[in-house]
C-alpha positions as CSV (number, residue, x, y, z in Angstrom):
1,X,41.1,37.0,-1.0
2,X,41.9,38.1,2.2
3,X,39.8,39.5,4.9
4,X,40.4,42.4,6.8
5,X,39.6,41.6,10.1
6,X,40.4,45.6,11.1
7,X,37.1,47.0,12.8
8,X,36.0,44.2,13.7
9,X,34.7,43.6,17.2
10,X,35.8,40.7,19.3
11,X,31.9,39.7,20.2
12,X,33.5,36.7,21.6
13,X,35.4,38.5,24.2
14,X,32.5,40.7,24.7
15,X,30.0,37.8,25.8
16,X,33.2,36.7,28.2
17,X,33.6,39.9,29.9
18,X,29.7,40.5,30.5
19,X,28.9,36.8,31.7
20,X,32.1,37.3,34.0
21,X,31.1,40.7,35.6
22,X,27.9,39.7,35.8
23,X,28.4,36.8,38.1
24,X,31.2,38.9,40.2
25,X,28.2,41.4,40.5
26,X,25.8,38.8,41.3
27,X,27.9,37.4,43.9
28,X,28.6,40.6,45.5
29,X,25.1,41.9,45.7
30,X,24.0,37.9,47.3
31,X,26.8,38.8,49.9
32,X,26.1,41.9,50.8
33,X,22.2,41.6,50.9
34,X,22.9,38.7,53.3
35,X,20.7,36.3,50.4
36,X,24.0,34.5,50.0
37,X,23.1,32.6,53.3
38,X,20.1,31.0,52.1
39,X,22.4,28.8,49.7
40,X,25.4,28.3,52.1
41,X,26.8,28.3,55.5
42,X,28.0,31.5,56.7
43,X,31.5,30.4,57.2
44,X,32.3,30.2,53.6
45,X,31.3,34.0,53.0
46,X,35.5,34.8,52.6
47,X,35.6,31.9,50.2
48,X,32.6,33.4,48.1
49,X,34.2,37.1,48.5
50,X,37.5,35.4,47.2
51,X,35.7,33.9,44.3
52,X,34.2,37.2,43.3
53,X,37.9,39.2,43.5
54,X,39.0,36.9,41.3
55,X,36.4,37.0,38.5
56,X,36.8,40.4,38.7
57,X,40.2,39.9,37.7
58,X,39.7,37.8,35.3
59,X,37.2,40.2,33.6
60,X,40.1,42.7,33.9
61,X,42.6,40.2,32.3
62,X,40.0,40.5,28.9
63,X,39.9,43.8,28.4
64,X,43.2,43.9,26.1
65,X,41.2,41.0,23.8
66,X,38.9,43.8,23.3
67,X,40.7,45.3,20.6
68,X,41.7,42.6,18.8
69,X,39.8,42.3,15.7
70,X,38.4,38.8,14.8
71,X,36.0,37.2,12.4
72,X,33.0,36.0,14.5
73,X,31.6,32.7,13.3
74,X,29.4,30.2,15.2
75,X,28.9,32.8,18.4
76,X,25.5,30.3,19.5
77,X,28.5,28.0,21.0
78,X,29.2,31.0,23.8
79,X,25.4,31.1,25.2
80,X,26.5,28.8,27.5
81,X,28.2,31.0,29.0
82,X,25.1,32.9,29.6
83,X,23.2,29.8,31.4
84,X,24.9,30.7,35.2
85,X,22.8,34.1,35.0
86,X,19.6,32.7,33.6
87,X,19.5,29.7,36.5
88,X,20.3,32.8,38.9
89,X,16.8,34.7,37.8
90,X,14.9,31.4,37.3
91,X,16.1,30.0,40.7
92,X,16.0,32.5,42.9
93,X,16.7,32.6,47.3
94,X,14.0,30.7,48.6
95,X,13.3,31.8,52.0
96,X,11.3,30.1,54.8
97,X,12.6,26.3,54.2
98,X,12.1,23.1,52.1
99,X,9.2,21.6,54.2
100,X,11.5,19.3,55.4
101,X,11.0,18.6,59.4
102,X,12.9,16.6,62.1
103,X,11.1,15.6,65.2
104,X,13.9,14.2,67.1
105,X,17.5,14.1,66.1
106,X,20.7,13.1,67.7
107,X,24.0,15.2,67.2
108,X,26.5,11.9,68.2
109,X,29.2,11.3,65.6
110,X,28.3,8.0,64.1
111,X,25.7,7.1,66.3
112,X,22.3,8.6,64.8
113,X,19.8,7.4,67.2
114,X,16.4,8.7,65.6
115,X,15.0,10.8,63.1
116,X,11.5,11.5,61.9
117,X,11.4,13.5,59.2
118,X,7.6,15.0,58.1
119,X,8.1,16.0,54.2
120,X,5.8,18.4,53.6
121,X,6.4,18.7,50.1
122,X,4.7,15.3,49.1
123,X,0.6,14.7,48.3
124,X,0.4,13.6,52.2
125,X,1.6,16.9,54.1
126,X,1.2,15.2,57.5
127,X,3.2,11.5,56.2
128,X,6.4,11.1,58.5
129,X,8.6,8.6,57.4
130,X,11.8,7.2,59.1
131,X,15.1,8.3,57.6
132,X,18.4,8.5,58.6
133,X,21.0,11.8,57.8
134,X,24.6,11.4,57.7
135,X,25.9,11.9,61.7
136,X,29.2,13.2,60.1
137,X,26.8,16.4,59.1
138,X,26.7,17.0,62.7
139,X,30.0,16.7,64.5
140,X,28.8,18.1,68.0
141,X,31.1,17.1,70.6
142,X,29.2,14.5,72.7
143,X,33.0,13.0,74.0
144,X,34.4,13.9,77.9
145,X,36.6,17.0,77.6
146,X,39.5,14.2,78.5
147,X,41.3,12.4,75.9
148,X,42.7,9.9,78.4
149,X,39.3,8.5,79.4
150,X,39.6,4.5,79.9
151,X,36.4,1.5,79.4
152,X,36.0,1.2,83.5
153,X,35.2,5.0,83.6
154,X,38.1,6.4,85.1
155,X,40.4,8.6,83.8
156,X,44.8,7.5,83.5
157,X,45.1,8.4,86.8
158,X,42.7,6.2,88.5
159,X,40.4,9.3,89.4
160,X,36.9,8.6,88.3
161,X,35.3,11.1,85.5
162,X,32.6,13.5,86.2
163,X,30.6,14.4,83.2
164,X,30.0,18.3,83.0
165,X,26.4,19.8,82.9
166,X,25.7,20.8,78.8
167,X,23.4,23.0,80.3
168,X,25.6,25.6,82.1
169,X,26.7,27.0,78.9
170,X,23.4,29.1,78.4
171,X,23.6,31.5,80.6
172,X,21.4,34.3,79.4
173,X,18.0,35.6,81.4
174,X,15.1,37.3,80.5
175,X,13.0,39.3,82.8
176,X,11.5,36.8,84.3
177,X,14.2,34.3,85.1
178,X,14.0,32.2,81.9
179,X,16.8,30.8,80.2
180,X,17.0,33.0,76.6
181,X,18.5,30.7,73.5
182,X,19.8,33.1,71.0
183,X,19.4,32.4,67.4
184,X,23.3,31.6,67.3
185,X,22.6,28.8,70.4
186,X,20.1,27.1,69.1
187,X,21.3,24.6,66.8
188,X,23.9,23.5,69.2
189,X,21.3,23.8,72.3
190,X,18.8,21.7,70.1
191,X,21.2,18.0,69.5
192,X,22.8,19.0,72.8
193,X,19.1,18.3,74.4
194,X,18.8,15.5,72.8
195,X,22.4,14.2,73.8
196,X,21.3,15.1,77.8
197,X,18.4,15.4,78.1
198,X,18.9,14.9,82.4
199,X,21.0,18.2,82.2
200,X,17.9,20.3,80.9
201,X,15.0,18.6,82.7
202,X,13.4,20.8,84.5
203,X,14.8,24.4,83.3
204,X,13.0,26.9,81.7
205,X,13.8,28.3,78.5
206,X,12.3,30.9,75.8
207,X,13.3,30.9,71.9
208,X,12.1,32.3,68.7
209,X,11.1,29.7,66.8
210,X,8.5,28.6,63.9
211,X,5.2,26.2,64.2
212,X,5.4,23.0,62.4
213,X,2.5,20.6,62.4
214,X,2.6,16.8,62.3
215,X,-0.3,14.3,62.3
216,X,2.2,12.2,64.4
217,X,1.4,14.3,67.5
218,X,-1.7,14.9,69.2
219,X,-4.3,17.3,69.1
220,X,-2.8,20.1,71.7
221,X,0.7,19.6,70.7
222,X,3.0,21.3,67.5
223,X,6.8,21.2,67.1
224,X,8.5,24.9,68.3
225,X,11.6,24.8,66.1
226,X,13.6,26.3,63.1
227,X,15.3,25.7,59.9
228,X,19.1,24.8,60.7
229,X,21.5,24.8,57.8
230,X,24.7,22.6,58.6
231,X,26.7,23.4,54.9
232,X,24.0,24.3,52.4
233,X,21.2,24.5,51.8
234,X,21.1,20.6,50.4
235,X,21.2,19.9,54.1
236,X,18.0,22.1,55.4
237,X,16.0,20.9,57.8
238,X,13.2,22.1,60.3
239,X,14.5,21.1,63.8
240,X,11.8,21.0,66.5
241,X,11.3,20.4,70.0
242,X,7.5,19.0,71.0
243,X,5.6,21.7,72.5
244,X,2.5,20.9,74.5
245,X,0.3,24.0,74.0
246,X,-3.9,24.9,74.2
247,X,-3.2,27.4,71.6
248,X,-2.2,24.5,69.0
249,X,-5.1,24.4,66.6
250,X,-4.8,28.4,66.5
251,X,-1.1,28.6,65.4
252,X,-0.2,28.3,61.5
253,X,2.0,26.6,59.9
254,X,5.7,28.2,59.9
255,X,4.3,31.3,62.0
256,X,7.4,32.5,63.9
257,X,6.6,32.9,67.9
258,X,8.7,33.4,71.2
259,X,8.2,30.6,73.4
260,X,8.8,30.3,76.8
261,X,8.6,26.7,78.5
262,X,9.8,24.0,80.5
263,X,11.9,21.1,79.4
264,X,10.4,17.7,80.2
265,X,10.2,14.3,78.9
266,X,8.1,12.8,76.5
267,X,8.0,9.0,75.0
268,X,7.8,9.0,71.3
269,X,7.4,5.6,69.8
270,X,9.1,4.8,72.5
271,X,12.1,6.8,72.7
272,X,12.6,9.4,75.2
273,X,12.6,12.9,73.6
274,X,12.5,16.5,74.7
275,X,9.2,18.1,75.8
276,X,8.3,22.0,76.1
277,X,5.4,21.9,78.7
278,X,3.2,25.0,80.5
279,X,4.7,26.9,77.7
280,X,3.7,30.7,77.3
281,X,3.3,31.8,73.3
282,X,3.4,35.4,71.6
283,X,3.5,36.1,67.8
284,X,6.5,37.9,67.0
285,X,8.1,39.4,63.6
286,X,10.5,36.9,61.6
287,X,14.0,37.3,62.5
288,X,16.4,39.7,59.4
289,X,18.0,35.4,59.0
290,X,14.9,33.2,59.2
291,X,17.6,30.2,58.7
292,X,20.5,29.3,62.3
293,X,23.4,27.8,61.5
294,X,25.3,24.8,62.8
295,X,28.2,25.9,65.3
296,X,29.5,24.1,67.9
297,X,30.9,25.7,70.9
């Protein structure tokens, strides 16, 4: 006998459509809120906006099924289609960082020199363990600005080379003569003292940053730093600079301050690393983006 399929709603196509709009929604909302960065790198926010266009049109593309009569048999297969929007409530933005911490870090391509990484999410919050991080991460240019550099030092046309100051860049004051480090700076300024270290000795900077504690370091000393996202956020990590400070045992963890010091130097298991010293501290209000993101410039 046959069956008239007339009437009939195409429940099929109606799971589609609502899974689809939902994520184009979802997407759009994450973008415009700004949430979308706690996932991924700002520079793929045109990808993301492309990626919601286009489920919109594909949503569009359905509509016609709509229509269509069909016998609906076996519909549980299709919940899958719902799973994208449930991991999207379950797993939320997680703001503030992974707990993850880097001490010292070098930005040269191919040539990590250290990294101390306190995990903060294991039984021993203070444990620091040696680990490396792929250098490819972190491309920051740490080659002369001439391509036709030769092994005696000298450029092609016998003139000898003279390295340029990394520290010139940062040019902004505050009041009171202080080099300020935007948000924007920071990641590059952060591997780039680390990289040359001689061109900052001895400057004075200030910074918003967050506290991070380590057992590693002593008793009047924290790490002044923040979360820096080089692609995702697979690739967090807490980036700070040693900060010699009275006020150490009186700070919390992750509390965000504006610090104000000077750079010097200070051995850490024997390698030469930056330290902030006679360094001024004042709470302050977490920045609208808690996370800075890898740009070189």
């Amino acid at each position: 006998m046959a069956i008239n399929m007339r009437g009939n709603k195409n429940l099929e196509i109606y799971m589609k459509l609502f899974t689809v709009i939902a994520l184009a929604l979802f997407l759009v909302y994450e973008l415009l809120s700004g949430k979308v960065y706690y996932y991924v790198h700002p520079r793929y926010k045109y990808g993301i906006w492309f990626a919601a266009i286009a489920l919109f049109v594909f949503a569009f593309s359905m509509i016609g099924e709509l229509k269509k009569g069909r016998h609906n048999s076996g519909l549980k297969r299709y919940l899958i289609y719902l799973l994208p929007i449930l991991l999207a409530f379950l797993f939320p933005d997680i703001e503030g960082g992974n707990g993850n911490v880097a001490i010292a870090q070098s930005s040269r391509g191919g040539n990590s020199l250290y990294e101390n990484t306190v995990d903060k999410t294991d039984n021993d919050p203070g444990a620091v363990s040696d680990s490396t991080q792929d250098s490819g991460s972190i491309t920051g240019d740490s080659t002369q600005d001439s391509e036709n550099i030769t092994s005696d030092g000298t450029d092609d046309t016998g003139g000898a080379v003279i390295e340029k100051d990394r520290s010139l860049k940062y040019k902004n004051k505050t009041s009171d003569g202080a080099i300020l480090i935007t948000d924007d700076e920071f990641s590059c300024w952060y591997f780039e003292l680390f990289d040359y270290l001689k061109d900052f000795k001895g400057k004075r900077y200030q910074f918003t940053a967050q506290v991070f504690t380590s057992d590693e370091l002593k008793a009047d000393q924290f790490l002044a730093g923040r979360y820096i996202m080089t692609c995702c956020a697979v690739d967090l990590m807490g980036y700070g600079i040693i900060t010699d400070s009275t006020l150490s045992s009186k700070l919390k963890e992750n509390e965000w301050i504006t610090v104000t010091g000077t750079i010097g130097e200070y051995n850490y298991k024997g390698t030469k690393v930056p330290l902030l010293k006679d360094a001024v501290i004042s709470k302050t209000k977490a920045p609208k983006e808690e996370y800075v993101y890898y740009y070189y410039y």
